[in-house]
Structures are given as C-alpha cells and as structure tokens.
N, C-alpha and C positions, 0 to 999 in steps of 0.2 A: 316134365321130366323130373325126376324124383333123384335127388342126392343125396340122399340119407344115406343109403350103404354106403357108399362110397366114403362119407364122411366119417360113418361109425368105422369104418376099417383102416382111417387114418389114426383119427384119438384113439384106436386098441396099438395101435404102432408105438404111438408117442408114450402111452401108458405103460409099456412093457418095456421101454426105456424110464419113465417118470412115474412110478407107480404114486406120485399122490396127484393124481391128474385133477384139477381143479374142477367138481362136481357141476357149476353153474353151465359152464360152456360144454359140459357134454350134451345138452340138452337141445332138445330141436328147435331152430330159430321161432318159431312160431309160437312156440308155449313161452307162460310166463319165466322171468329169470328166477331163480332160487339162490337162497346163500349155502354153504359150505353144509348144516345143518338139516338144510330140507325144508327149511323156511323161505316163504315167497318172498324176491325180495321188491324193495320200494327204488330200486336204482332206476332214473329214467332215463330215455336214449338222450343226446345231444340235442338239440339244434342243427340241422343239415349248415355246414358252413357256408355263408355267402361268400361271393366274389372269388371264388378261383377262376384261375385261366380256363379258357374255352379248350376244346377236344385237342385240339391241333399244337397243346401245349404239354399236354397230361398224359397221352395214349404212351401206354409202354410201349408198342409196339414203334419202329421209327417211323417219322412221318413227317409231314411238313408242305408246302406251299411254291410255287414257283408260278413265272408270267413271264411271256413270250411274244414278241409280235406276231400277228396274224400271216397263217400260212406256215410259221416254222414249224421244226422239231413235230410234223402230224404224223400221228399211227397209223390214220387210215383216211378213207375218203371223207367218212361221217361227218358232220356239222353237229355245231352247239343249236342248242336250242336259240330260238330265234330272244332279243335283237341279234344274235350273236352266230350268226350263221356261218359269217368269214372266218369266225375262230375251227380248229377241227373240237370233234368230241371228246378226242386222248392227243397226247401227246409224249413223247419222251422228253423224261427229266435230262436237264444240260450236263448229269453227271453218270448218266447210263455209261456210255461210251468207255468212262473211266468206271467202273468197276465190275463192268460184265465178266460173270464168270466168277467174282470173287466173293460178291455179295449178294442175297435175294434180290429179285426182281419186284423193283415197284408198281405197285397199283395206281394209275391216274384215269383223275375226271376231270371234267370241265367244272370250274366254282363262278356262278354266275352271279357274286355277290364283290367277288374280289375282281375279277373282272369289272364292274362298275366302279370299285371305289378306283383301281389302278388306271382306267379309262378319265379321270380327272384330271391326269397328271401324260398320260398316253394316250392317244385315240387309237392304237393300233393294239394296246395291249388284250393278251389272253390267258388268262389265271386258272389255271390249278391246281387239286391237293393229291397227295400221293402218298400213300401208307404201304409202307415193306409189313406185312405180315408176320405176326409175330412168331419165332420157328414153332413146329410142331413138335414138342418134346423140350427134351433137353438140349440146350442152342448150343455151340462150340464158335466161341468166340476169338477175334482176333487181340490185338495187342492194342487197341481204342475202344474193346468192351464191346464191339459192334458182332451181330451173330454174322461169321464166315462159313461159304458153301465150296464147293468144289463147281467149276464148270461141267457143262456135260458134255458130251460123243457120243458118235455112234457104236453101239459097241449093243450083243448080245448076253455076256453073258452075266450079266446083272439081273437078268429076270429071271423069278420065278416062276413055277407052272403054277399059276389059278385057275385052269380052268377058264374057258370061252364066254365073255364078257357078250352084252347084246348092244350092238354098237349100227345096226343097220337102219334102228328106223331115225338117227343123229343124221342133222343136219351137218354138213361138209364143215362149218363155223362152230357148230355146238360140239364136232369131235375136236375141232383146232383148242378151244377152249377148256376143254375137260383134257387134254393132252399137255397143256402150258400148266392147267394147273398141277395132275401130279407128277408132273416133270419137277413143278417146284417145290413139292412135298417130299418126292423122294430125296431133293437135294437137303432138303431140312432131316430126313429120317438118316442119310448117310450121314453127314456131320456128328449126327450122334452119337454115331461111332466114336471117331476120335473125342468127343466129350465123354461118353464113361471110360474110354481109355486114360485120358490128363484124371478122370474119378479117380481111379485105381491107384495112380501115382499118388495124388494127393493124398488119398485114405492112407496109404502105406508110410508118404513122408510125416502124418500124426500120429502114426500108433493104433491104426484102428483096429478094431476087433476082427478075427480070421471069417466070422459070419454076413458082415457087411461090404467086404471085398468079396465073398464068394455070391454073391448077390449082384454086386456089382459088375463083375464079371458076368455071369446069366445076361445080365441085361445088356451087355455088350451083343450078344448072340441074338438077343430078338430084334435090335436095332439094325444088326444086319439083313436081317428076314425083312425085315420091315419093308430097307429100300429096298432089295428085290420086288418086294408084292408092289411096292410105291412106281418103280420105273418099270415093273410088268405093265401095271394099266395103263399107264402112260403110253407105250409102245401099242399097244391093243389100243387104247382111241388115238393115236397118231400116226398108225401101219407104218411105223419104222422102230427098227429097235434104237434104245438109248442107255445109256449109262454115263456113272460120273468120271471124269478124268480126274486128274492128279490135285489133290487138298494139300492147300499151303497149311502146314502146321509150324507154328511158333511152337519155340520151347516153352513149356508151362512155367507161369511165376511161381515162385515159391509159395507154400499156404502156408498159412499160421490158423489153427483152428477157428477165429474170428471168421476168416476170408472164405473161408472150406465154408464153416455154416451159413454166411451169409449168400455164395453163390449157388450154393444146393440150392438156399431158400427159393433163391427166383429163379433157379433157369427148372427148377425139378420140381419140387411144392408146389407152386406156381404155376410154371407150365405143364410140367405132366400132370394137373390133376385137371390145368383145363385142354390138354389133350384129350385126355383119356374122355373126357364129356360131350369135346366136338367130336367124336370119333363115333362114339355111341350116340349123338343124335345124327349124324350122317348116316350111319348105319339104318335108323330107324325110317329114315326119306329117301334109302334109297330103293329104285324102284327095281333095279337089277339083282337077282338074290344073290349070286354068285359076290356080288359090289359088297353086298349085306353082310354076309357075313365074313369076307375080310375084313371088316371096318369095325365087324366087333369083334373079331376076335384079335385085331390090332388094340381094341379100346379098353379089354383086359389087360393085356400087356400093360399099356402107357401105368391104367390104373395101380399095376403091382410096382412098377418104377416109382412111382407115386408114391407109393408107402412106403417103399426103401430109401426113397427122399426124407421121409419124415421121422423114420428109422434115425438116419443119421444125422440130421440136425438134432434130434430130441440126445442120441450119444454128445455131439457136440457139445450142448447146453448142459450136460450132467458131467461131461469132462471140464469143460473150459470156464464154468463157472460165471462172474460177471460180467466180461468183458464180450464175453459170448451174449447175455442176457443182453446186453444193452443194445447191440447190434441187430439184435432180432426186435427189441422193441421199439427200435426206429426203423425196421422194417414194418414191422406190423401196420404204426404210424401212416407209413407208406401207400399198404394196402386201403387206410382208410382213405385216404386222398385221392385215391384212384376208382373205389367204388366211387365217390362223390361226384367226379367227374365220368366215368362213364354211364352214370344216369342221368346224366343232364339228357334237355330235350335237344340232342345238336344229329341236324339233319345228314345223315353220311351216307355214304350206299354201302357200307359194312356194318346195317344194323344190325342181323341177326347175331354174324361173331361177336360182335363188341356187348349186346346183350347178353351171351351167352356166355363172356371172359365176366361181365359184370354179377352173375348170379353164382357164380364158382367162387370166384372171389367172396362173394355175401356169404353163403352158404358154406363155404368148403374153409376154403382157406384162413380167413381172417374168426372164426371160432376156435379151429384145431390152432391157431398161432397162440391165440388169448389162452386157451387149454393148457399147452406147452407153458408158457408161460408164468400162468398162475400157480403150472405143478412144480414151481422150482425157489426156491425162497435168496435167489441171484439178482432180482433187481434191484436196481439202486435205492440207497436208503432213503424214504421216504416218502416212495413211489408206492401207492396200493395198488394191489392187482385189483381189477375190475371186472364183471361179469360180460357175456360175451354181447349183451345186449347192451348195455353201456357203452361199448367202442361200437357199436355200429350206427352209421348215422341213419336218421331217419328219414325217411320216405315226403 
C-alpha cells in the first residue's frame, strides 16, 4: 500500500499554511536525504534506541494486563491452550462492569507467559492482555483524556440505506463478530461528532480563520454519515437494528493555541491519517463490494479530515509561534518512541493494526511533523532542524 499521495496531500496542507516548507522532508522516505540546496546530504539515521519498555507500555492505544483465578470472569466456554486448559480463552476485565456504555470495549486474550510467571506466586492464576482500540478518527474524549463513546440501543433510525450486504454464507459466530465490531466503530465514528463539535468551539475561542471552521463544520456532516453507514452494517450482520444512546459530554476545557495544536495533533494527524489507511486497506480485503466501497469512500473522508488537521496545526504554529513550536516538537519526539516500540518483535494478535499504525506513522506522520517543523524558524534557540531521515530510527 502506497502512501505517497496521501502524504504529498498533507505537506501541500502544511505548505499553504508554511510556504518555506523544509525541502528535505518532502522527499520520499526511500531516496536519499537532501539539504535545503539540493545537495545530498551526509546526515545518518540514529541508532534504533535500546531498552524501551515492551508493547504493553508504549501502545497509544489503552491497554494493559490483568490475572484472575481460574474459571472467573470467562467469555465463553473456550479454553487456553494447553497447560492451561482450566483457564477460559477470554475473559472480561474486572473493570467492564464499571464502564460499559461509557468507554470502548476491550479486546482480551489469554497471555501464556504471564500466566506462568503469576502461576509462581498463584497456582490458580490466569493472565491476560487487553487493548481498547484506538478510536477511529478523531477520539472525543473525557475529563481523564480517556477517548469516551456513548452506549448503544436498540433504536432504527441511525441507519443508513447501503444497500444489501452479503451476509448468508457467515457463520452464526462470524456475523456475531463482524456486528460487535461495527457496532464499536460506529460508536467511535458518533463521538466524533461531538469531537469536531468542542473543534469548532475551540477554533472560534482562538480566532481561527472563517475557512477552517467552515471545514470544520463539513466534517461534522460526514462523521454523521459515517455512523449511520457504521451502525447500518452493524444492524445488517447482527438482524437487529442499533443506535447510540445519549453521550455524556463534559463542558470543553478551555484551549490556549498550544492545547488546540497539540490535541489536533494526536487525535486528527495522527488518527485520521491512520484512519483513513485502515480504512482503505479494509476496503481493499473486503470481499463484499457493496463493504468495498463504503470503506472507501469513508477512507476519503477520514483522508480530507486529515489534511484539515494539518491545515490547522500548521495555522497554529504560524500564529502561536514558540511555544506552539515546542510542543509539537515534543510531540514529534513522541512519535519517535512510538514507531520504535511498535516495531519491536512483540507477539500480539493485533499485528496487522499495530503494523499498519506503525508504517503511517514512519511514512506519513512523523516526515509532514519534521516538514512543518523545519518550515518555521519557532524552535528553540539552538535546536537544528534536521532532515526527515535523521529523526527516523532505523530498522
């Protein structure tokens, strides 16, 4: 899967905000780095850092670890792989109960390593790891920074007409499953809602420009669309209709242009550009056409949200000057530490996502940052901009 466009359509974003866009990082990760001049340059990448924390420390997405005696808290009948047969295969986290409804729904397995080490200490113990998926889009978060969903109902008219989905030759388990999940996509695609909603407010309490709130706005309307298509198919592989019930919305904190740019950066840079990628590689695997092309023409969307993200941090960093600078460049920082640790060799059963959050990030993200970056003369004194091969670690 080819990221290039995608990427050139973010740097022509940033550019039209930053017209001295730093020439090295426009350049395709794969060719040599160049200086300012067009001269090759001699910068070499890092040293990949040793010793960071293992996955279950690093993943943006929330995640984390729990162990239970054998026989609680089981999903289903399933058993662990053997020695571990008494343990079940899933289980619910001890903290389900308490946030159903308010939070994403975790993913759990069985961890047959932690399971061992905890069996030292327990002979009954059953360990495992569970990752909240990271929202689809733009997250709307609560007042702990945690992304918040709205519970769901039965309810019709949240769905869109798509058009007859082929759902017959799906096993009874494979439609429960494909229903759980965009059940919990639509609830990520409705949040979004009120996320460029609090957009709007913020852009308005900084002075933004009338073209980036009318932008803003637009994208309120397709994120509506969105969950309708989200909680259509949902309803179509689960033969009951669904929709979301009533979203707790806090009152938005105040922004200060720092807080504006750094939270576009992650929940929209960030996630909608690796939206928009999971979206278009779904599209491309799916086997249903009718699937197919909602999935791309959802993954245009995210992609133009995308660049309206990068729109407005690049106005950010040309309004707010250093203090904006600095923030983004300890984000950036950020993204390096997080490719490093999503290439580690750590055995998960969310390889393909976390692989595919890790190439967006290499490719997309952490260039157009450096780009942004180097086209603004806001960093702190003393700090060189560097090319976009320089900040990336190596393989």
């Amino acid at each position: 899967m080819s990221l290039s466009p995608a990427r050139a359509r973010y740097l022509s974003a940033i550019r039209a905000m930053l017209p001295s866009l730093l020439l090295a990082a426009c350049k395709d990760p794969a060719q040599p780095p160049t200086n300012a001049d067009g001269t090759t340059s001699t910068a070499t990448a890092p040293e990949k850092p040793r010793g960071y924390p293992p996955m279950s420390n690093m993943s943006p997405c929330p995640n984390g670890a729990f162990c239970v005696a054998e026989s609680s808290n089981a999903l289903s009948d399933a058993s662990a792989p053997a020695p571990y047969a008494r343990c079940a295969a899933a289980a619910t986290h001890p903290d389900d109960a308490k946030d159903a409804g308010f939070k994403p729904d975790r993913l759990v397995s069985f961890n047959g390593d932690n399971t061992a080490d905890a069996r030292k200490k327990d002979a009954t113990a059953c360990c495992y790891t569970w990752l909240t998926p990271c929202a689809g889009g733009r997250a709307f978060r609560d007042a702990t920074g945690a992304p918040s969903v709205a519970p769901t109902v039965e309810r019709a008219d949240w769905s869109a007409a798509i058009g007859a989905l082929t759902t017959t030759p799906l096993r009874d388990d494979e439609r429960a499953a494909l229903a759980a999940h965009w059940t919990r996509e639509a609830t990520f695609e409705h949040a979004s809602i009120a996320s460029f909603a609090q957009l709007t407010l913020d852009l308005l309490s900084v002075g933004a420009p009338p073209d980036l709130l009318e932008a803003t706005q637009q994208a309120t309307l397709d994120e509506i669309e969105h969950a309708r298509i989200a909680f259509a198919v949902a309803a179509a592989y689960g033969a009951r209709p669904v929709g979301p019930a009533a979203l707790a919305v806090m009152p938005g904190a105040s922004r200060t242009l720092v807080s504006l740019a750094r939270s576009t950066f992650i929940d929209a840079c960030v996630g909608e550009s690796v939206a928009s990628a999971a979206l278009a590689d779904a599209s491309r695997r799916a086997a249903d056409p009718v699937l197919a092309s909602l999935l791309a023409a959802m993954s245009s969307d995210e992609e133009r949200h995308a660049e309206l993200a990068w729109r407005i941090v690049a106005w950010a960093l040309r309004t707010g000057g250093a203090e904006v600078a600095r923030a983004l460049d300890e984000a950036k920082e950020e993204i390096v530490t997080e490719i490093v640790s999503l290439e580690q060799d750590v055995a998960i059963p969310w390889r393909r996502e976390v692989e595919l959050r890790a190439t967006v990030l290499r490719e997309i993200v952490l260039p157009c940052t450096v780009a942004m970056l180097g086209s603004s003369d806001y960093l702190t004194a003393g700090r060189q901009t560097v090319s976009m091969q320089a900040s990336l670690p190596s393989h």
